[in-house]
C-alpha positions in Angstrom: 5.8 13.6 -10.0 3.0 15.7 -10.8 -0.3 14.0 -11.9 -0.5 14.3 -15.6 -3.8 14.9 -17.7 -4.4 11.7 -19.6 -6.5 10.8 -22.1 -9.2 8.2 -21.3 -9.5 6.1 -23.7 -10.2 1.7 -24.3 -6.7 1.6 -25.2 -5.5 2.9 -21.7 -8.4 1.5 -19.4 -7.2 -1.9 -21.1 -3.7 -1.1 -19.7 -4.7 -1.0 -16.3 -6.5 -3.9 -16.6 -3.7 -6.0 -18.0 -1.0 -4.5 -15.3 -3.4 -5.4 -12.3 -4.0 -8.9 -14.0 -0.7 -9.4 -14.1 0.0 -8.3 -10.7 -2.5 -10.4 -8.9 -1.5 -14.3 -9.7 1.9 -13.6 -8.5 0.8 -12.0 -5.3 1.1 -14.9 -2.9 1.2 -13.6 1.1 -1.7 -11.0 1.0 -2.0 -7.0 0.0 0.8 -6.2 2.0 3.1 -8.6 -0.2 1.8 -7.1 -3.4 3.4 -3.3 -2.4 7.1 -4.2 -4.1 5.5 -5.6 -7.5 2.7 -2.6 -8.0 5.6 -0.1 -7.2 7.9 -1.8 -9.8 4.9 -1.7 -12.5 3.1 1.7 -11.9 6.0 3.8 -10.3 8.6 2.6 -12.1 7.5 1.2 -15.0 4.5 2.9 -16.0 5.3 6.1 -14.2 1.8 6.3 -13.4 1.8 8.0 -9.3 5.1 8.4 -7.3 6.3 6.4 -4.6 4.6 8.5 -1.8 1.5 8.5 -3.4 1.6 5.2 -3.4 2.6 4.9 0.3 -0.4 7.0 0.7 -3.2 4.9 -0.8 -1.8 1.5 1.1 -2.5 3.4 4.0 -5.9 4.7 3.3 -6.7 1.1 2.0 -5.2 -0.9 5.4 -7.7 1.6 7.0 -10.7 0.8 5.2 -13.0 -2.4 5.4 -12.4 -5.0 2.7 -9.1 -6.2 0.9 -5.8 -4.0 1.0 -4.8 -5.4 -2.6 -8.7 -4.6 -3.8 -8.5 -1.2 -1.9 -5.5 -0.3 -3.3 -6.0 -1.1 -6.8 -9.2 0.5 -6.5 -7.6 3.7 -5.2 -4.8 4.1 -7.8 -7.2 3.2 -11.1 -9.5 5.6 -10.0 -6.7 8.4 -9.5 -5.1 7.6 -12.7 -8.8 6.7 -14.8 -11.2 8.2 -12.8 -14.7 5.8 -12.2 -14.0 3.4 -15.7 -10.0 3.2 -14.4 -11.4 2.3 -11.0 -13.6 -0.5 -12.2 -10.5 -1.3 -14.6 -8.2 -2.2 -12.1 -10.5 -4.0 -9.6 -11.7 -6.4 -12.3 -7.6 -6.8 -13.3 -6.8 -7.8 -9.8 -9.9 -9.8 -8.4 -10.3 -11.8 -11.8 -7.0 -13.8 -12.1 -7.5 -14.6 -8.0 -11.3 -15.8 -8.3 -10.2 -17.9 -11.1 -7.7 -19.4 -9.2 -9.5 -19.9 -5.9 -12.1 -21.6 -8.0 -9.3 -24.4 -9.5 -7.4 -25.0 -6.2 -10.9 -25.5 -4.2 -11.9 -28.2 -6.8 -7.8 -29.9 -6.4 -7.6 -28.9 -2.7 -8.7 -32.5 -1.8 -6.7 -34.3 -4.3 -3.3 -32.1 -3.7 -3.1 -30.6 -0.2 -1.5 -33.5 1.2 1.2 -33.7 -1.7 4.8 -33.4 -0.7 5.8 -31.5 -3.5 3.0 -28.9 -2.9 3.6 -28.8 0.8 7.2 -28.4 0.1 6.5 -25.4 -2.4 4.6 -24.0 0.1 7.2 -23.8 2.5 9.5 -21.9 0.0 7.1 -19.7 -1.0 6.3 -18.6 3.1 10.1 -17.6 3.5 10.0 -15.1 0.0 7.2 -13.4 1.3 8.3 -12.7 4.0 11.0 -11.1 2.4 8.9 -9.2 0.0 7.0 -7.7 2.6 9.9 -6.6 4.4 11.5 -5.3 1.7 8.6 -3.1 1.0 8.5 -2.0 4.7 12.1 -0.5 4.3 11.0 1.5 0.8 8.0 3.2 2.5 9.9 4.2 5.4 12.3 5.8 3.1 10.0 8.4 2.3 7.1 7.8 5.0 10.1 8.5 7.9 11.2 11.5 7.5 13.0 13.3 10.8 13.2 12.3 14.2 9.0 12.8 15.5 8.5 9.9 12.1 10.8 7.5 13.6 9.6 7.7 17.1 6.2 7.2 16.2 7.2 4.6 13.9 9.4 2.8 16.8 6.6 3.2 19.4 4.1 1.6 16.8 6.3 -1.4 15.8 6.9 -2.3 19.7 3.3 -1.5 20.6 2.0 -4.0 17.7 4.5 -6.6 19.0 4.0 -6.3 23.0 0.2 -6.1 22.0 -0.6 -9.1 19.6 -4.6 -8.2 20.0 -4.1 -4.7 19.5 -6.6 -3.5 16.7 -4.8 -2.6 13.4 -7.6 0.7 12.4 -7.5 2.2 15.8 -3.4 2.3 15.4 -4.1 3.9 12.2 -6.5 6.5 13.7 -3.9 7.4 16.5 -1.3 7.8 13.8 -3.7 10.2 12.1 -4.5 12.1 15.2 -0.7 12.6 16.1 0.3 13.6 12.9 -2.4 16.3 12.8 -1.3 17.6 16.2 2.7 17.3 15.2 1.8 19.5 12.4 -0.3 22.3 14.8 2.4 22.6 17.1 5.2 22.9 14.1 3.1 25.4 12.7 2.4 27.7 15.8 5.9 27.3 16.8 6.6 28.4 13.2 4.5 31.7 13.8 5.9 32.3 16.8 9.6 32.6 15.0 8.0 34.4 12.6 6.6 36.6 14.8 10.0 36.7 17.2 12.1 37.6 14.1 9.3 40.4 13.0 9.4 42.3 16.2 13.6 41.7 16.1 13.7 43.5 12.9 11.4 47.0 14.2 
C-alpha cells in the first residue's frame, strides 16, 4: 500500500502513542519478539505501512546502535507522523517498559526466588520463542523472493549457527553489499537481452 497523506493532528499523534504503549508491556523476549504484535496493530489493524515496509525498518533498526523495539518504533512514527509521530511512538514504547523495570528492580529481591514466578518464567521462554519464529516465517514470505533470496538466506542462517561469535552488523552489511551487486549483474544482463533482441529485430 501506498503511503497516504495524513493529517497531523493531537488526535492522531495520541494514537500512535496509545498503540506503541500498548505494544510494549506485552513484549517479553526483546525487539525481535515484538515483530508479530506491531504487524498485527499497524499493518493489519491500523493499516498504517505494509508488511514489507515493515520488514524494511526491522532491518535498518537491527543495523543501527541502540534497541531494535526503540529503532523500530522510532522508524515507523516518524514515517507515518513525521518528527512529533517519531517522538510519539518512542515515548509509547519506552514508557510502559521504564515503568516496569523500575517496579520489578524494587520486588526483584523479594520475588526472584518464587516458584510461581520462576515457573511463569519458564512458560513465558517457550512462547517467545514461538513468536519470534513465527515472525521469521512472515518476513521471509515477502523478504525471499526467488532462488539468489533463499541462498543467501540459507548461507546466513548456517553461517550464524557454525559462527556463534560472528558479528550480527557486519552480516547485515554483507547482505547489503550482495544485494546491490545481485541487482548490477540482473540489470546488465537485462541490457544485454535488451540489446540481443534489438539488434535481432534490424
Amino acid at each position: 500500500m501506498e503511503k497516504e497523506k495524513r493529517k497531523i493532528t493531537i488526535k492522531f499523534l495520541y494514537e500512535i502513542f496509545m498503540v506503541f504503549f500498548k505494544i510494549s508491556p506485552i513484549t517479553f523476549g526483546g525487539g525481535f519478539a515484538m515483530i508479530p504484535i506491531m504487524e498485527e496493530e499497524i499493518v493489519h489493524k491500523k493499516q498504517w505501512i505494509d508488511r514489507e515496509n515493515l520488514v524494511d525498518i526491522f532491518a535498518v533498526s537491527q543495523s543501527l546502535p541502540g534497541a531494535i523495539a526503540v529503532n523500530s518504533a522510532t522508524f515507523v512514527g516518524y514515517q507515518i507522523g513525521g518528527i512529533a509521530g517519531a517522538l510519539s511512538a518512542l515515548l509509547g514504547i519506552v514508557i510502559p517498559t521504564f515503568a516496569i523495570i523500575i517496579v520489578l528492580g524494587a520486588l526483584l529481591g523479594s520475588f526472584q526466588h518464587n516458584i510461581y514466578v520462576q515457573a511463569a518464567l519458564k512458560g513465558i521462554r517457550p512462547i517467545v520463542v514461538a513468536l519470534i519464529a513465527s515472525a521469521a516465517y512472515k518476513m521471509g514470505l515477502v523478504s525471499v523472493v526467488d532462488k539468489i533470496c533463499a541462498a543467501l538466506c540459507a548461507v546466513c542462517i548456517i553461517s550464524l549457527l557454525l559462527f556463534k561469535s560472528l558479528n550480527l552488523i557486519l552480516v547485515i552489511f554483507l547482505g547489503a553489499f550482495a544485494g546491490i551487486v545481485i541487482v548490477k549483474v540482473k540489470d546488465q544482463q537485462n541490457k544485454r537481452l535488451s540489446h540481443k533482441k534489438a539488434g535481432e529485430t534490424l
